[in-house]
PyMOL Python script that loads the backbone (N, CA, C, O; Angstrom):
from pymol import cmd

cmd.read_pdbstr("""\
ATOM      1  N   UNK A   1       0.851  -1.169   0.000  1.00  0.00           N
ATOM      2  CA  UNK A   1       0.000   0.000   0.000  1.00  0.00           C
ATOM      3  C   UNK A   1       0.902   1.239   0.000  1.00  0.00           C
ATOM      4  O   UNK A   1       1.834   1.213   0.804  1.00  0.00           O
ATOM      5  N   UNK A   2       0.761   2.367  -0.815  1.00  0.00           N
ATOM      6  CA  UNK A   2       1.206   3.135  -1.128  1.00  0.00           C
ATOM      7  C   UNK A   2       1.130   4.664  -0.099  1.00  0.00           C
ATOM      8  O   UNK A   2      -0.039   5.027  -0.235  1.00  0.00           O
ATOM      9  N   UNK A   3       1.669   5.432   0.609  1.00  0.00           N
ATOM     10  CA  UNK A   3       1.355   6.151   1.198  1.00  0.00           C
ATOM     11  C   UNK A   3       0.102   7.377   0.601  1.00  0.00           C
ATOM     12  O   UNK A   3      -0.506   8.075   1.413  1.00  0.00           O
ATOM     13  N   UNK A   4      -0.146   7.485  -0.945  1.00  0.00           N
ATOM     14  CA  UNK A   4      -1.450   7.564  -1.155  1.00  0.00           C
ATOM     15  C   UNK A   4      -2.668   7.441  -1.033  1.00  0.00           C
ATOM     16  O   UNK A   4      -3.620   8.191  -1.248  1.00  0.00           O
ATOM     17  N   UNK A   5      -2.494   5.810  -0.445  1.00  0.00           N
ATOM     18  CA  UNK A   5      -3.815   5.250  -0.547  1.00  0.00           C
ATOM     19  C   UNK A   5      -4.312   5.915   0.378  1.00  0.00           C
ATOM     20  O   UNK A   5      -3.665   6.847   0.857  1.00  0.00           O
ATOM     21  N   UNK A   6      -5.536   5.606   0.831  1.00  0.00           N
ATOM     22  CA  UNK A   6      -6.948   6.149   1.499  1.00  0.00           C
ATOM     23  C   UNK A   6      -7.452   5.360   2.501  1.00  0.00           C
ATOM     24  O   UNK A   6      -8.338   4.890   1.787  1.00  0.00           O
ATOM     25  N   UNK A   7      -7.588   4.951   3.299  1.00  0.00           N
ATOM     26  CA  UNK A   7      -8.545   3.974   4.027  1.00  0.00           C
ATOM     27  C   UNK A   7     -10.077   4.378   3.651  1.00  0.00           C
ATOM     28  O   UNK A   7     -10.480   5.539   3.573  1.00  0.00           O
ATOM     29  N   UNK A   8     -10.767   3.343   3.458  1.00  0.00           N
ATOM     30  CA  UNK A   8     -12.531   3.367   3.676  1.00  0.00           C
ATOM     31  C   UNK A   8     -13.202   2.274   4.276  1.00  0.00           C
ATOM     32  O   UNK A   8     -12.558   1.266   3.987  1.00  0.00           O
ATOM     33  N   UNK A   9     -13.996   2.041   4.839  1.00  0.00           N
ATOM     34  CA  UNK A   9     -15.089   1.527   5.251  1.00  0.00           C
ATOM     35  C   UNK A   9     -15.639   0.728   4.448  1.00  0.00           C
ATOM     36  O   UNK A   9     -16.756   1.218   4.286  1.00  0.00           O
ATOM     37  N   UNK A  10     -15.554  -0.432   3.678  1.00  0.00           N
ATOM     38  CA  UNK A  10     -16.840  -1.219   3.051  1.00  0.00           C
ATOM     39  C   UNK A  10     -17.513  -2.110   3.670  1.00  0.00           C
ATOM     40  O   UNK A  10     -16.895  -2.866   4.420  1.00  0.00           O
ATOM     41  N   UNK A  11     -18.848  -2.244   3.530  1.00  0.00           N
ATOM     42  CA  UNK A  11     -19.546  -3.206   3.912  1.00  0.00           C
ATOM     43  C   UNK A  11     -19.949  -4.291   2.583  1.00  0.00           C
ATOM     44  O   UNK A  11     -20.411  -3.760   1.573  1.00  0.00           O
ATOM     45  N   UNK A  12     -19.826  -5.320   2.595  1.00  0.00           N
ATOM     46  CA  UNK A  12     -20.380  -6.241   1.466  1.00  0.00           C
ATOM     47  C   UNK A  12     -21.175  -7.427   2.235  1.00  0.00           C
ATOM     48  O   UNK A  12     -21.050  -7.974   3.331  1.00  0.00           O
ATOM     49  N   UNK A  13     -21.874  -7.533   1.358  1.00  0.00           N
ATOM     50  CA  UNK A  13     -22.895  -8.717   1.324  1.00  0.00           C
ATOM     51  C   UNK A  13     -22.154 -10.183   1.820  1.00  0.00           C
ATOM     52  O   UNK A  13     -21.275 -10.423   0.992  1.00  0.00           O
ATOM     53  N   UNK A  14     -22.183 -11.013   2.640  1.00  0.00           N
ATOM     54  CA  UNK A  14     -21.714 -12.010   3.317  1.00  0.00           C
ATOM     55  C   UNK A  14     -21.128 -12.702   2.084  1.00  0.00           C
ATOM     56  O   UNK A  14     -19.903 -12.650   1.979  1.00  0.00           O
ATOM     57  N   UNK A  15     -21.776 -13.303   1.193  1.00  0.00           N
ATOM     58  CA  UNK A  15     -21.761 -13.867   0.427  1.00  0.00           C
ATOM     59  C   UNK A  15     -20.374 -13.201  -0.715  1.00  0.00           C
ATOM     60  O   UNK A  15     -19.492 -13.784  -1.344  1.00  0.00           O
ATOM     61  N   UNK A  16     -20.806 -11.478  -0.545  1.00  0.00           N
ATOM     62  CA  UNK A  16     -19.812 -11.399  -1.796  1.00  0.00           C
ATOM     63  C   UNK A  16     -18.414 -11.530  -1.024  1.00  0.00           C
ATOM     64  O   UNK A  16     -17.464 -11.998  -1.652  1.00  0.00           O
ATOM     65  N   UNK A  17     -18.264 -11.181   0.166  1.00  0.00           N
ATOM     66  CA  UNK A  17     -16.995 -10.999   0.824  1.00  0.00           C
ATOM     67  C   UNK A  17     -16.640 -12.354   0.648  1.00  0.00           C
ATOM     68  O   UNK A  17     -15.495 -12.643   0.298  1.00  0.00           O
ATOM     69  N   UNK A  18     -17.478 -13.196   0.847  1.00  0.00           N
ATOM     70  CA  UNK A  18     -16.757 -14.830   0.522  1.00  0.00           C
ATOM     71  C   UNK A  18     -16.360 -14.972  -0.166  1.00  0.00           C
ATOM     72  O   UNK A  18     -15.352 -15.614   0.130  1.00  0.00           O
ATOM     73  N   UNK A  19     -16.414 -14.783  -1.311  1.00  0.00           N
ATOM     74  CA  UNK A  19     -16.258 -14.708  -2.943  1.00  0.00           C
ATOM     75  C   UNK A  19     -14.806 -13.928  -3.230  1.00  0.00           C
ATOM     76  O   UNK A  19     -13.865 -14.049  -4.015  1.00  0.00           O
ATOM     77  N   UNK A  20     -15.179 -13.082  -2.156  1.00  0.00           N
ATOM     78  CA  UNK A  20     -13.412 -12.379  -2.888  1.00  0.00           C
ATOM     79  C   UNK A  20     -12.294 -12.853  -1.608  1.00  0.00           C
ATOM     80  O   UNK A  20     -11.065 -12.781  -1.610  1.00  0.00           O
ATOM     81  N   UNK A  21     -13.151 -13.316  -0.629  1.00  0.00           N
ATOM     82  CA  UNK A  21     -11.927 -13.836  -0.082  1.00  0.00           C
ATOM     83  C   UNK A  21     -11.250 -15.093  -0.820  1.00  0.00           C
ATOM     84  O   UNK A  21     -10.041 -15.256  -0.983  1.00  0.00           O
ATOM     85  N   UNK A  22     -12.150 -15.833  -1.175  1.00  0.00           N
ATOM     86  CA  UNK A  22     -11.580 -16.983  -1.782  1.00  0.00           C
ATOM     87  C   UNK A  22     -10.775 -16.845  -3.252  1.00  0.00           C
ATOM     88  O   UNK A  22     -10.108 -17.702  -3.833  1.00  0.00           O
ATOM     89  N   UNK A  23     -11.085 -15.402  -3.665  1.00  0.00           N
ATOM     90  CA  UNK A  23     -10.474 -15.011  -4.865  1.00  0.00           C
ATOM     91  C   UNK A  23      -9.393 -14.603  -4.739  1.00  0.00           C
ATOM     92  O   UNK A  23      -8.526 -14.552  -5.611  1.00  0.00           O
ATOM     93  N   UNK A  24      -9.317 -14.252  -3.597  1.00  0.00           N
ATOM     94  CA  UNK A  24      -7.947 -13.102  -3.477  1.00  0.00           C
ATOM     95  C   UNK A  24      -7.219 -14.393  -2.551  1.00  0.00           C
ATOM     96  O   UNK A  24      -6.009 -14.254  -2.734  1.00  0.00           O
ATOM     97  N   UNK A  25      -7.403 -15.336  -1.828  1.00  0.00           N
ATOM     98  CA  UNK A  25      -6.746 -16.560  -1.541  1.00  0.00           C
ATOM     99  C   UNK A  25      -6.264 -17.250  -2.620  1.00  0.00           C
ATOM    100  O   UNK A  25      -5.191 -17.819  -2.421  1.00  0.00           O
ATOM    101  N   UNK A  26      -6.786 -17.370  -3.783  1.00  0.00           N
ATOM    102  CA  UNK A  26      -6.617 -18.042  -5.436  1.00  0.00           C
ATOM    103  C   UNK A  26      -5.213 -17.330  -6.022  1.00  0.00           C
ATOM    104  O   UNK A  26      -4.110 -17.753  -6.371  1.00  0.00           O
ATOM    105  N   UNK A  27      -5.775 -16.194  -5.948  1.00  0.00           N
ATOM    106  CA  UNK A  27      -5.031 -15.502  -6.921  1.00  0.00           C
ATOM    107  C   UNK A  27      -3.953 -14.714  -5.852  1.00  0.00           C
ATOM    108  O   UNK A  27      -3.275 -13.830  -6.375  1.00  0.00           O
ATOM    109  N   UNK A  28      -3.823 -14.873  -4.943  1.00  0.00           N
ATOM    110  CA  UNK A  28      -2.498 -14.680  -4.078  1.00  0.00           C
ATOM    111  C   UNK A  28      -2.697 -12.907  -3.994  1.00  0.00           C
ATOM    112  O   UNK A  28      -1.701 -12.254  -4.303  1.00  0.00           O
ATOM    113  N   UNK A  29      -3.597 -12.364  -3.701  1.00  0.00           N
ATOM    114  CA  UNK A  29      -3.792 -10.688  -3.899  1.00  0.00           C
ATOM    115  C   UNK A  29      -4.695 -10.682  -2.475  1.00  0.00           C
ATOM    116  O   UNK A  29      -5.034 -11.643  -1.785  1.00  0.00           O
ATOM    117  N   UNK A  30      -4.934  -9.374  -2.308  1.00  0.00           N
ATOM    118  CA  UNK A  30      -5.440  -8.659  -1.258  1.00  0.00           C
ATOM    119  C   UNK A  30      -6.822  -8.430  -1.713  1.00  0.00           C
ATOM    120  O   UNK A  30      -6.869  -8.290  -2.935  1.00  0.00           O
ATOM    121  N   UNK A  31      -7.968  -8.348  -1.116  1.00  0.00           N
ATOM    122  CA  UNK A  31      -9.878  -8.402  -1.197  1.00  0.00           C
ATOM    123  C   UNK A  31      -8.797  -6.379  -1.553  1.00  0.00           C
ATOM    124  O   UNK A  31      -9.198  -5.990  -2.650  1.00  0.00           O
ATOM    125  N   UNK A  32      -7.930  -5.490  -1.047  1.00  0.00           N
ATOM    126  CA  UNK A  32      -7.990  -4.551  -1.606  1.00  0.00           C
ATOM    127  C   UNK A  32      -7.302  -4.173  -2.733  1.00  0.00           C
ATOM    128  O   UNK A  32      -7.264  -2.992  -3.078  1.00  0.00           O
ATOM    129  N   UNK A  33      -6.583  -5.326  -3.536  1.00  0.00           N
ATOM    130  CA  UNK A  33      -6.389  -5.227  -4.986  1.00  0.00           C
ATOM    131  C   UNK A  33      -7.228  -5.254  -5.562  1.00  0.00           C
ATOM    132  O   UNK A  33      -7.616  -4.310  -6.249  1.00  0.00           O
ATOM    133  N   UNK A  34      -7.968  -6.722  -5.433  1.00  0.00           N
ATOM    134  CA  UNK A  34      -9.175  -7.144  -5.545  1.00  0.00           C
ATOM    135  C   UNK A  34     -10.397  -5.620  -6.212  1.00  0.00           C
ATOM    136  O   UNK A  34     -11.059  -5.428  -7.231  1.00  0.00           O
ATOM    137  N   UNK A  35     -10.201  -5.071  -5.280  1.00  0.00           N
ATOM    138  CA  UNK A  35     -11.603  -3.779  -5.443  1.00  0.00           C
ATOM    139  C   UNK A  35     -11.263  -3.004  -6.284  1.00  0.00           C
ATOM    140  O   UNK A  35     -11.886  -2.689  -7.297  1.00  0.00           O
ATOM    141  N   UNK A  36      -9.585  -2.396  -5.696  1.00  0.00           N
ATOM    142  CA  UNK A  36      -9.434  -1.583  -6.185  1.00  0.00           C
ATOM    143  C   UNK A  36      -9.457  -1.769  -7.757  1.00  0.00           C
ATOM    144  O   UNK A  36     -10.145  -0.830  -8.158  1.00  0.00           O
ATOM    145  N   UNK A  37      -9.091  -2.433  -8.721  1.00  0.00           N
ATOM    146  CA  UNK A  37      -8.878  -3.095  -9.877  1.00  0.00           C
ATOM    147  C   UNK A  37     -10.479  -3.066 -10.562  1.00  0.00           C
ATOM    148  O   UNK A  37     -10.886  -2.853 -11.705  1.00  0.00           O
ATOM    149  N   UNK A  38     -11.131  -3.378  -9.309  1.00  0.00           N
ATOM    150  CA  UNK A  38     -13.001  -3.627 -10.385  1.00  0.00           C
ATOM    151  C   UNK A  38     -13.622  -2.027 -10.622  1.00  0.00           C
ATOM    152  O   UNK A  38     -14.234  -1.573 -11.589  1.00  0.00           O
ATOM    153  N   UNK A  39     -13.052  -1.129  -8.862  1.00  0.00           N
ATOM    154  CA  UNK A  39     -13.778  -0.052  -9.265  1.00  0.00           C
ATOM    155  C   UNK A  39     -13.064   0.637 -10.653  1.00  0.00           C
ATOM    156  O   UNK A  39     -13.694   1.145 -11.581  1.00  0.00           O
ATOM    157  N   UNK A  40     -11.788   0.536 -10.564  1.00  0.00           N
ATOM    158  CA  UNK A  40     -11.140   1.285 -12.060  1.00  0.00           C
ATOM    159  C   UNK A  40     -11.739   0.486 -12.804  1.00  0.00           C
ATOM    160  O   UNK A  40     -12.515   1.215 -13.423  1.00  0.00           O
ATOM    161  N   UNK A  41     -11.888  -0.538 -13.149  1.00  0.00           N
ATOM    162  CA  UNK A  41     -12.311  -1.205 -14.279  1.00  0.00           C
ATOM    163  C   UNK A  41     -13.953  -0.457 -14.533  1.00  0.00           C
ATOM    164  O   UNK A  41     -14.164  -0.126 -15.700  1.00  0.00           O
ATOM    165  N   UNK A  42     -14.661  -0.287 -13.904  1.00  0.00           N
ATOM    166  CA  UNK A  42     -16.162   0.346 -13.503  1.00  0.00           C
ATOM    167  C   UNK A  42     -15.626   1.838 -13.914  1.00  0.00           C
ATOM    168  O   UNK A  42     -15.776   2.070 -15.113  1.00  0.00           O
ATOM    169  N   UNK A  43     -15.282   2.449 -13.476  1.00  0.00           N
ATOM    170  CA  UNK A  43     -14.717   4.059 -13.787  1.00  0.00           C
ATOM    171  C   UNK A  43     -14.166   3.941 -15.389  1.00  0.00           C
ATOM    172  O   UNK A  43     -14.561   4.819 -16.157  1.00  0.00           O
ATOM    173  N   UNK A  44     -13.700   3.394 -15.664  1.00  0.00           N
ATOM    174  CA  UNK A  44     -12.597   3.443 -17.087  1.00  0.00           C
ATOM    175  C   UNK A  44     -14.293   3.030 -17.895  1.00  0.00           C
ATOM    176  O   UNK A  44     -14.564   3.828 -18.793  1.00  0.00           O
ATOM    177  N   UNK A  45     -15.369   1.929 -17.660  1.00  0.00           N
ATOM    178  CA  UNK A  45     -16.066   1.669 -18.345  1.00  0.00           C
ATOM    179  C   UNK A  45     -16.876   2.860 -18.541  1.00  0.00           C
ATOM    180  O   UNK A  45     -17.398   2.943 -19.653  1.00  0.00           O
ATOM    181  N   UNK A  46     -17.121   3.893 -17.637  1.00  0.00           N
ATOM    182  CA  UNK A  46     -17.824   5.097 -17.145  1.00  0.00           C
ATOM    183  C   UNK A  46     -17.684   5.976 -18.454  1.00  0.00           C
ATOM    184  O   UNK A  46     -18.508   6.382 -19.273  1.00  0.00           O
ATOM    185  N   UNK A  47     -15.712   6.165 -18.271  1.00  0.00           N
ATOM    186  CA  UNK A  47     -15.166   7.176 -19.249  1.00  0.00           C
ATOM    187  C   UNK A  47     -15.686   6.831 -20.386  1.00  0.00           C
ATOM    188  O   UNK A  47     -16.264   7.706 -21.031  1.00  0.00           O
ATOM    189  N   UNK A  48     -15.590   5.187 -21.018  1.00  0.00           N
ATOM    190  CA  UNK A  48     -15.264   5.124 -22.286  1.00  0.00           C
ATOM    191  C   UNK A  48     -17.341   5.309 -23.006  1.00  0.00           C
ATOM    192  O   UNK A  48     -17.492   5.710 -24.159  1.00  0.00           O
ATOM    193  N   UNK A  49     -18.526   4.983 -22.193  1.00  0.00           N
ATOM    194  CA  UNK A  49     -19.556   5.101 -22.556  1.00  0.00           C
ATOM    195  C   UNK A  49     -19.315   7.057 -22.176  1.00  0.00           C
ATOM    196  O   UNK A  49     -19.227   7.397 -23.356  1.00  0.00           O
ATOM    197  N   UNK A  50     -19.241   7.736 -21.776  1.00  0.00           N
ATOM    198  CA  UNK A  50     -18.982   9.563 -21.804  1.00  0.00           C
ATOM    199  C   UNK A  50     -18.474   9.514 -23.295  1.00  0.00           C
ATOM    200  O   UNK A  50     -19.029  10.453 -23.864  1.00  0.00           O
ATOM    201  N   UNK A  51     -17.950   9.076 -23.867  1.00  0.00           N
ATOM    202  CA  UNK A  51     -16.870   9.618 -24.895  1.00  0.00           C
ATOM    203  C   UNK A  51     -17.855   8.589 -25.899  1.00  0.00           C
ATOM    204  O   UNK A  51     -18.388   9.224 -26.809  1.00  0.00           O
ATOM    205  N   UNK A  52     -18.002   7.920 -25.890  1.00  0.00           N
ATOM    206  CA  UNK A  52     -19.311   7.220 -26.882  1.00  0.00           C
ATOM    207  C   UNK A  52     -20.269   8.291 -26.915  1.00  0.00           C
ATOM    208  O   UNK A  52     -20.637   8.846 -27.950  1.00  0.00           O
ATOM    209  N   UNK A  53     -20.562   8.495 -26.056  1.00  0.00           N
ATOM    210  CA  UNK A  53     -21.862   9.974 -25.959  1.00  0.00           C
ATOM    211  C   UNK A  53     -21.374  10.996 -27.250  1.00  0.00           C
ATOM    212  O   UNK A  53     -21.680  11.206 -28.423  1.00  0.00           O
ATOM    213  N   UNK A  54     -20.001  11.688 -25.788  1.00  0.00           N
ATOM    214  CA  UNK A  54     -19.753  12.892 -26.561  1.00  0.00           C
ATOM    215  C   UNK A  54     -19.709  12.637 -27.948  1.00  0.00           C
ATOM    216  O   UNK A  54     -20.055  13.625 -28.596  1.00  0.00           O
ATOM    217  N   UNK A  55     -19.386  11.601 -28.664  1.00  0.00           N
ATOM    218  CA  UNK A  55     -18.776  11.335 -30.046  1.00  0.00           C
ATOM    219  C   UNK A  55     -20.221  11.283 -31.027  1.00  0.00           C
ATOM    220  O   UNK A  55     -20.110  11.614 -32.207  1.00  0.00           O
ATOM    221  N   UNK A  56     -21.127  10.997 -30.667  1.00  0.00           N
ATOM    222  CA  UNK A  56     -22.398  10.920 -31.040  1.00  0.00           C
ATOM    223  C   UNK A  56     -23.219  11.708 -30.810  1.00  0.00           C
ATOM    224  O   UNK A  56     -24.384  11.385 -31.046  1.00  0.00           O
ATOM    225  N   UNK A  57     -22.948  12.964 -30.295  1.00  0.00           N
ATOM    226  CA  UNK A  57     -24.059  13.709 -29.737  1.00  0.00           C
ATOM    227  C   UNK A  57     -24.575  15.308 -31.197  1.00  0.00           C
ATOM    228  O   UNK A  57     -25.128  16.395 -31.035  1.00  0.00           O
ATOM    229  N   UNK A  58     -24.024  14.614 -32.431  1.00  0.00           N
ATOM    230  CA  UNK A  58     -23.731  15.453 -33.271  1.00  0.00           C
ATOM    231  C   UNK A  58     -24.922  14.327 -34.416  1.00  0.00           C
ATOM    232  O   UNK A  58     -25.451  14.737 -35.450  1.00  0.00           O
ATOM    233  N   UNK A  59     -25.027  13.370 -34.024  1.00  0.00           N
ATOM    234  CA  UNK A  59     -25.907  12.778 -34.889  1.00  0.00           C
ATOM    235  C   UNK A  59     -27.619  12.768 -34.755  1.00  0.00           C
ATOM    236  O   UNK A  59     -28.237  12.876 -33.696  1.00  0.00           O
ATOM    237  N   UNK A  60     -28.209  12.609 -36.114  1.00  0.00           N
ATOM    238  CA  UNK A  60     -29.581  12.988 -35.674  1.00  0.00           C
ATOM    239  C   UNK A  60     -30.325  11.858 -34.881  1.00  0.00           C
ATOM    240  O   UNK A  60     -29.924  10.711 -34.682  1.00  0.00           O
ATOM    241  N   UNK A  61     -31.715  12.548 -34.398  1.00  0.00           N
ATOM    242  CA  UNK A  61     -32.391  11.752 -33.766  1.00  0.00           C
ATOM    243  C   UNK A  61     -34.027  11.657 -33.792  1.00  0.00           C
ATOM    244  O   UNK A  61     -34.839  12.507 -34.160  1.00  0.00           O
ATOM    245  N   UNK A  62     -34.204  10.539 -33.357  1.00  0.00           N
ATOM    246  CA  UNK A  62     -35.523  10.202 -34.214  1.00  0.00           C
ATOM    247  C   UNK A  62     -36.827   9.607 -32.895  1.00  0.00           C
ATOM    248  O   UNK A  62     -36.500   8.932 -31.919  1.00  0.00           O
ATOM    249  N   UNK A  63     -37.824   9.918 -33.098  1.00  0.00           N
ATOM    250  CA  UNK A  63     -38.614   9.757 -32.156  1.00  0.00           C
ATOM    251  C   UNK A  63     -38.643   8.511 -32.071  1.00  0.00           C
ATOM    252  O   UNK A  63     -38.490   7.863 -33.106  1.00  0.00           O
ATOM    253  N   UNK A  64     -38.910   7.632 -30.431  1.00  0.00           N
ATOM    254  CA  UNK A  64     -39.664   6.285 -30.449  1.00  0.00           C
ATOM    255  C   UNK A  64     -40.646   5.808 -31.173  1.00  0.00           C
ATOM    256  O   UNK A  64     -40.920   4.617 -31.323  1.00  0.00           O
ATOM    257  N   UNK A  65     -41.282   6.887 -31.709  1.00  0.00           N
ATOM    258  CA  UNK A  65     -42.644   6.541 -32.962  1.00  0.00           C
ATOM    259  C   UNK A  65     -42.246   7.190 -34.272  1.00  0.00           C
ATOM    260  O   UNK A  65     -43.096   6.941 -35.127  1.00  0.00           O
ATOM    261  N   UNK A  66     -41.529   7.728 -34.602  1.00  0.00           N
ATOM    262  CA  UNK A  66     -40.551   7.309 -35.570  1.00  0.00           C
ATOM    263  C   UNK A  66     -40.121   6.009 -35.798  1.00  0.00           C
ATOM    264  O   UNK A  66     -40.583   5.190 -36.593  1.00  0.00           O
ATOM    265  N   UNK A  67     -39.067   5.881 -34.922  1.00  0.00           N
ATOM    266  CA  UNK A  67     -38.360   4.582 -35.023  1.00  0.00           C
ATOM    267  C   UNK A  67     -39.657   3.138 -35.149  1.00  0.00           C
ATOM    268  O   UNK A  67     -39.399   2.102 -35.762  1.00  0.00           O
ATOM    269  N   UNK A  68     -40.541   3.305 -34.680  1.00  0.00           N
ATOM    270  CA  UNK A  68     -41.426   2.278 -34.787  1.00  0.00           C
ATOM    271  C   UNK A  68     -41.767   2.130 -36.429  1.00  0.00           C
ATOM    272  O   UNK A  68     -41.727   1.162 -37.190  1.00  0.00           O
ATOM    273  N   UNK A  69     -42.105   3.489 -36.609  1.00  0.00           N
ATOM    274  CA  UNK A  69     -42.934   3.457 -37.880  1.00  0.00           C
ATOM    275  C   UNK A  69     -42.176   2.728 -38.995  1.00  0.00           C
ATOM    276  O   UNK A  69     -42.588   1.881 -39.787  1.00  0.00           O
ATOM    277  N   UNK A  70     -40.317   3.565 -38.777  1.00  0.00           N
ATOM    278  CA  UNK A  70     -39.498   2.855 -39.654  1.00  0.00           C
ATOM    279  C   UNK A  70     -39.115   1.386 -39.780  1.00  0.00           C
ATOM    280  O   UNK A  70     -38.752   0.975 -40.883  1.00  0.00           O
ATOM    281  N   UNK A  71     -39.185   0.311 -38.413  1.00  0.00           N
ATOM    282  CA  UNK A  71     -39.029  -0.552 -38.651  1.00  0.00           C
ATOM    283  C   UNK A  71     -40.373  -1.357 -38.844  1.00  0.00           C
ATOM    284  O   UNK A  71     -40.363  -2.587 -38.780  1.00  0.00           O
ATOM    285  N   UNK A  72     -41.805  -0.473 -39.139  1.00  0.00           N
ATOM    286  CA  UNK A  72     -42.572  -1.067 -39.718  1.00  0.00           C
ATOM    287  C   UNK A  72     -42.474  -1.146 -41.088  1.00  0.00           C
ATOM    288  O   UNK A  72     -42.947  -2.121 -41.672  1.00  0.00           O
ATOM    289  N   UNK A  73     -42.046  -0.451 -41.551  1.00  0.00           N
ATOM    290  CA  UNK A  73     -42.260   0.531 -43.093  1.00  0.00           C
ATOM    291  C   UNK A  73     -41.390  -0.564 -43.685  1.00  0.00           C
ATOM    292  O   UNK A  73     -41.638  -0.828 -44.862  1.00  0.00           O
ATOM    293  N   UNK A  74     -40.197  -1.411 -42.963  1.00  0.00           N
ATOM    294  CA  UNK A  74     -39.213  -2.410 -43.288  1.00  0.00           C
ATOM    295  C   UNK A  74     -39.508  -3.369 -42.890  1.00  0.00           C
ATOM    296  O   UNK A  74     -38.523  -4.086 -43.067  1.00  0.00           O
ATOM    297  N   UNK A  75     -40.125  -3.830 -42.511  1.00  0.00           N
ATOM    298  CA  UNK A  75     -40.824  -5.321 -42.375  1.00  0.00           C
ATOM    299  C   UNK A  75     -40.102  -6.196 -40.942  1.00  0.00           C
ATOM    300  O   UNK A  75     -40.125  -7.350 -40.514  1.00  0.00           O
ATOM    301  N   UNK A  76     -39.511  -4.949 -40.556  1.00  0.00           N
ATOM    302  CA  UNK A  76     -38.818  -5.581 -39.568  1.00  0.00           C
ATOM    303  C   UNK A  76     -39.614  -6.130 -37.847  1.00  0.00           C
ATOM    304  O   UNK A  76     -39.390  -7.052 -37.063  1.00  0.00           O
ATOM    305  N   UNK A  77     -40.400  -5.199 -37.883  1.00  0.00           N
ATOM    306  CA  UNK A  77     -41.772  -5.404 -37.273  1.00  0.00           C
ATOM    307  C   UNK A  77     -42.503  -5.735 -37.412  1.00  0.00           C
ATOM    308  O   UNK A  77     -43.390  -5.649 -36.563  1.00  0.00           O
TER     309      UNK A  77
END
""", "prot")
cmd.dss("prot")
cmd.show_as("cartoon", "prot")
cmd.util.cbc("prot")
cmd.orient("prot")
């Protein structure tokens, strides 16, 4: 642990704490590698749907009854 790090408080579900204890027993790591690793993984997934947005937010858009009508009009409905 890095003199950075932070202490916090988690509470988890009985069940999930089992789960990562036995994971982090497996895989020879700490339940706080363990987290730390999922929440970045969760955050980085965050960034990359923001930037899907931003990248699209220039394209047109079409009503839910629009969109119905069109995939009637195509037989797709």
């Amino acid at each position: 642990m890095s003199e950075a790090s932070k202490r916090a408080t988690i509470y988890f579900d009985a069940g999930l704490h089992a789960a990562l204890r036995v994971k982090a027993a497996h895989t020879n790591r700490s339940i706080s590698d363990l987290v730390n690793d999922a929440v970045r993984a969760a955050l980085a997934e965050d960034q990359e749907d923001l930037a899907a947005f931003e990248n699209r937010v220039a394209e047109p858009t079409m009503t839910y009854e629009a969109l119905l009508d069109d995939l009637k009009a195509h037989g797709k409905i």
